[in-house]
C-alpha positions in Angstrom: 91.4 114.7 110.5 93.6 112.0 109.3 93.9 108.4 107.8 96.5 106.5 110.2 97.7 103.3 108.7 99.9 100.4 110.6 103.2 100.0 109.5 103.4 96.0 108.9 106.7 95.0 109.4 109.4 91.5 110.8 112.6 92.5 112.2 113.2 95.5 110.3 111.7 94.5 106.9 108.5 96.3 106.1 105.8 93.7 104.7 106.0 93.9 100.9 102.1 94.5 100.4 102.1 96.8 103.5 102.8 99.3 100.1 100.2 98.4 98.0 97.9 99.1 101.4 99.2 102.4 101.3 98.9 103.1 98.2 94.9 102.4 98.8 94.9 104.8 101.9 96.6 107.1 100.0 93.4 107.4 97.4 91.0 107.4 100.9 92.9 110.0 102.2 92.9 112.2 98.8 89.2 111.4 98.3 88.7 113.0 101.7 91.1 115.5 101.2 93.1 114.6 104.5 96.6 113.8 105.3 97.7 110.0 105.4 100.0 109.0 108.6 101.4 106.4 109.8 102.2 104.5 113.4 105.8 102.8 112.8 105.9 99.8 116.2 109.3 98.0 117.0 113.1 98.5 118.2 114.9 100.5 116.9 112.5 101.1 113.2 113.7 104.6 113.1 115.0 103.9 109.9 111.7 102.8 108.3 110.3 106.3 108.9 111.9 107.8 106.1 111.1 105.2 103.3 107.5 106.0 103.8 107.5 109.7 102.5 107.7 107.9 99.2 104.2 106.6 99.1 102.6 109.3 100.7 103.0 109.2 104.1 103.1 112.9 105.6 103.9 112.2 109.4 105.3 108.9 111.4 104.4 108.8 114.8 107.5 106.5 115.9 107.0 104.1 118.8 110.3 102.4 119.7 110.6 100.4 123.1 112.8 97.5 123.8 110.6 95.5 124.8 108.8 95.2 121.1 111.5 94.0 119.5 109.6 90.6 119.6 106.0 91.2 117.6 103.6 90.8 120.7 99.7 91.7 119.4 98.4 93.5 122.5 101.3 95.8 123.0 100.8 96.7 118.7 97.6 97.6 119.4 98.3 99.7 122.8 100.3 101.6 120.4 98.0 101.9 117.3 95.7 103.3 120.4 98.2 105.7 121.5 98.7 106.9 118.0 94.7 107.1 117.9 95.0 110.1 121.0 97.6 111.8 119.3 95.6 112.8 116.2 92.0 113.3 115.3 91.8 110.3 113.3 89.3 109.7 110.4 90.4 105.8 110.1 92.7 103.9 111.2 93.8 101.3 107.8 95.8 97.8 108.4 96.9 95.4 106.0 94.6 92.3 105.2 97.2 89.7 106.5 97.0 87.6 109.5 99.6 89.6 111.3 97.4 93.2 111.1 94.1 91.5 111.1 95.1 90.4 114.6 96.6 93.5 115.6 93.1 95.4 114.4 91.4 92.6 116.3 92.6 94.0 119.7 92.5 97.7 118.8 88.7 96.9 118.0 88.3 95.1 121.3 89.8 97.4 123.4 88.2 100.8 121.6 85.1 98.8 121.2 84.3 99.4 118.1 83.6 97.6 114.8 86.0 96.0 112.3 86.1 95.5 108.4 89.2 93.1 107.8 90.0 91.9 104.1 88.3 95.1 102.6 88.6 95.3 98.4 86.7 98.4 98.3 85.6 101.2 100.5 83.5 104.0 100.0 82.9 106.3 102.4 79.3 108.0 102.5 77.9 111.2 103.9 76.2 109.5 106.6 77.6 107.6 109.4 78.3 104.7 107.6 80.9 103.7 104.9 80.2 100.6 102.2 83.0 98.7 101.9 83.1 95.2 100.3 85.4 92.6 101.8 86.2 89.2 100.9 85.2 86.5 102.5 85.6 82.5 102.7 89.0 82.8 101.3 88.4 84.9 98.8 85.6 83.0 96.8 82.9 85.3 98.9 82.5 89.2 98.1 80.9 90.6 100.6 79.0 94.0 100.8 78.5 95.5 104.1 78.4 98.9 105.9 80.9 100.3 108.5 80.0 102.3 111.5 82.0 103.6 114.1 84.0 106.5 114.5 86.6 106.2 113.9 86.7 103.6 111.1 88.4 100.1 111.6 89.7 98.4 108.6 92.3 96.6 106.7 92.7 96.2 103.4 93.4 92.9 100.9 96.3 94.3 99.6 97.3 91.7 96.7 97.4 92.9 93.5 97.6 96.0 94.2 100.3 97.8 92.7 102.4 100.4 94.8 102.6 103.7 93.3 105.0 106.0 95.0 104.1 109.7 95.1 106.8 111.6 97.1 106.6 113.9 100.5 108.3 115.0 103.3 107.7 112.8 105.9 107.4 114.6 109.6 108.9 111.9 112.5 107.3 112.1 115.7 108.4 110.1 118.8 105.9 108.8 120.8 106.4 106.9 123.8 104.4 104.0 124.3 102.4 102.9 127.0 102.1 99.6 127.7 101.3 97.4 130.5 102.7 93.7 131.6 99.6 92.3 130.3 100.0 93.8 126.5 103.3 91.3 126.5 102.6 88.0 127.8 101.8 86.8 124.7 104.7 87.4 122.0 107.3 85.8 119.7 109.7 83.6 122.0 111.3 81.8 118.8 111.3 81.6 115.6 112.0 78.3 113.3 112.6 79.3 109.6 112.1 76.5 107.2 115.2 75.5 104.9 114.5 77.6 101.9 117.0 77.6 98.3 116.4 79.4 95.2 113.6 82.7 94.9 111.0 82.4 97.2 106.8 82.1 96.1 105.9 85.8 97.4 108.5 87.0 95.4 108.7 84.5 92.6 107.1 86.0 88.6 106.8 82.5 88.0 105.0 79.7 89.9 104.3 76.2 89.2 102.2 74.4 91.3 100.9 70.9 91.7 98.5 69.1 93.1 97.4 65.0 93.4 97.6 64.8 89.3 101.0 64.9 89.7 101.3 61.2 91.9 104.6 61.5 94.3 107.2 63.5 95.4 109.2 61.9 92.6 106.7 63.5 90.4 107.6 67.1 91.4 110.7 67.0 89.8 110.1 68.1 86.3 108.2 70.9 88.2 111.4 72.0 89.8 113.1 71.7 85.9 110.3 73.9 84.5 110.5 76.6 87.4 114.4 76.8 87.5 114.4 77.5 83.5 111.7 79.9 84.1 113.4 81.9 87.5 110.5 80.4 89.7 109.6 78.9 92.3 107.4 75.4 93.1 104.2 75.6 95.0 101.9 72.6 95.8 97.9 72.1 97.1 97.2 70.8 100.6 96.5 67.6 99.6 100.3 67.2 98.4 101.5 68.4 102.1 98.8 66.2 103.5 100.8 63.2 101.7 104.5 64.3 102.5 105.1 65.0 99.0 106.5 68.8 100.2 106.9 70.5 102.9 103.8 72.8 104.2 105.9 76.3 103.5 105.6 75.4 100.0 101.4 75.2 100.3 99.5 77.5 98.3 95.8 78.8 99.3 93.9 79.8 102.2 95.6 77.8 104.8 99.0 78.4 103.0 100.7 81.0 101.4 99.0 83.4 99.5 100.9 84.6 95.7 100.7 87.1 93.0 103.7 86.1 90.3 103.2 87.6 86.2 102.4 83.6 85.6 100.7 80.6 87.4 101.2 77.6 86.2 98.7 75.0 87.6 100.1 71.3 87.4 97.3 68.1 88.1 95.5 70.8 90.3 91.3 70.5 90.7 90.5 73.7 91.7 89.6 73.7 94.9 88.2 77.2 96.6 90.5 77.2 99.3 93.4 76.3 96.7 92.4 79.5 94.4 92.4 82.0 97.7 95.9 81.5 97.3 96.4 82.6 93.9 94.0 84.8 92.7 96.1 87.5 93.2 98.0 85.9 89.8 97.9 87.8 86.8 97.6 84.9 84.2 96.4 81.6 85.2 97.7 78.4 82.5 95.9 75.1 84.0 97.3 71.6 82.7 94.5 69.0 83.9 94.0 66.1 82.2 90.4 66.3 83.8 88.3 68.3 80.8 85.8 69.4 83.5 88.4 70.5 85.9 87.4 73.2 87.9 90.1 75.0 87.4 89.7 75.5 83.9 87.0 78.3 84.1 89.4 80.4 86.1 92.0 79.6 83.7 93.6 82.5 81.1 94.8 79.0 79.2 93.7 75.5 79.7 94.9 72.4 78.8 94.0 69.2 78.7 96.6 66.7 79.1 98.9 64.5 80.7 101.2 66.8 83.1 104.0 64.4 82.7 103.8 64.3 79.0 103.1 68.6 78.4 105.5 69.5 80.8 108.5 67.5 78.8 107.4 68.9 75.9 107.6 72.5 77.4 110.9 71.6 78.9 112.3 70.2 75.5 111.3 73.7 73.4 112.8 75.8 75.8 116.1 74.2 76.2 116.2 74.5 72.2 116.4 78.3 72.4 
């Protein structure tokens, strides 16, 4: 028996998080004391293969086919099935994103069988069943449920989880895949990247983020001083994309992008739910509100109360005299 996890990946780049997933299959598979594997989807991803011996990943089975080298969800999960008759497989593990989610959609469909997306713990029982608690509503929703079907469906809400490597040989095996005219008409026809300078939020340590409080567009600007001096990047709430004050690829939360940087700084933002999906994954929060019942401050490692346009001069000012 074997964990098989899906290889997240865009034009050759493996998903960041799609490590920290496997470092969490990696503990499932040693709790169960089975091998972890791996299905690798695309054109020529040979390449990949290798990269994942370092996190644990004992054998690839390697799909390649022209005719994936656009991401097309029914033809990933044709192959995630394929990869599911090549082994006896214990569970089948995806990353929490929207890309895998969807791809584990359509393997659940088509194996019929159930589906635990967004998963933040699982602990697999002696009996049928395994408890796994996912999150839910954007992340302001834990929920505990139990997973049936053999094998097991997840994906896991990788965020914040820290990759730890742990070195193997990694076995490649070449499987052809078999897919059908139907598993590609829908795919990627084109692609429009937004303009983008400077580090970008997924990879930022440092965000600063604003929301209404800070007034304009105009307003964002000692935002963009305080991120350059600190190496990061400027993030924004929905209601400042909703206004044309920034663009929507700079949106944080659960319609946005999602961030983990070493700092989050919070600028004239409430604390909406769907704004905190987005950053939870943050490992210290500092709120500047000059709201004192913001709600923001109770998920806050440091609050203050203030003016944004007056603390974040004042920031600016002691930094620049060191």
């Amino acid at each position: 028996m074997t964990i098989l996890t899906v290889i997240e990946h865009d034009q050759g780049v493996i998903e960041p998080l799609t490590f920290g997933m496997l470092t969490a299959a990696r503990e499932l598979a040693s709790d169960a004391d089975v091998p972890l594997h791996a299905v690798l989807i695309g054109a020529d991803v040979e390449e990949l293969a290798d990269g994942l011996g370092e996190y644990g990943v004992e054998a690839v089975y390697l799909m390649e086919d022209d005719a994936l080298e656009a991401f097309a969800p029914n033809a990933w999960a044709a192959c995630v099935l394929t990869a599911m008759d090549e082994d006896e497989v214990t569970a089948v593990v995806g990353l929490g994103s929207e890309m895998s989610n969807e791809i584990m959609a359509h393997v659940a469909a088509r194996a019929d069988l159930p589906l635990a997306t967004n998963c933040i713990a699982i602990q697999p029982e002696e009996d049928e069943a395994w408890a796994v608690t996912r999150l839910r509503w954007g992340g302001t929703l834990h929920e505990e449920a139990k997973l049936y079907g053999e094998p097991k469906l997840l994906t896991i809400f990788a965020l914040g989880i820290e990759p730890e490597e742990e070195s193997v040989d990694v076995e490649v095996i070449d499987v052809e895949p078999a897919l059908e005219e139907a598993d590609l008409m829908v795919r990627v026809v084109s692609r429009i990247k937004p303009e983008q300078t400077g580090i970008s939020l997924t990879d930022a340590p440092v965000v600063v983020s604003g929301g209404r409080g800070v007034g304009s567009s105009e307003g964002f600007a000692i935002l963009d001083e305080l991120a350059a001096l600190l190496n990061g990047a400027v993030g924004c709430s929905r209601v400042v994309t909703n206004n044309g004050w920034r663009p929507h690829s700079e949106q944080i939360g659960q319609t946005g992008v999602r961030v983990a940087p070493e700092l989050y700084i919070a600028c004239g933002i409430s604390g909406a739910t769907q704004h905190m999906s987005g950053c939870s994954g943050a490992k210290h929060l500092l709120s500047i509100n000059k709201d004192e019942q913001a709600a923001i401050f109770t998920k806050s490692d440091t609050a203050v109360v203030g003016d944004l346009h007056v603390v974040l001069p004042a920031i600016i000012a002691e930094m620049k005299k060191n």
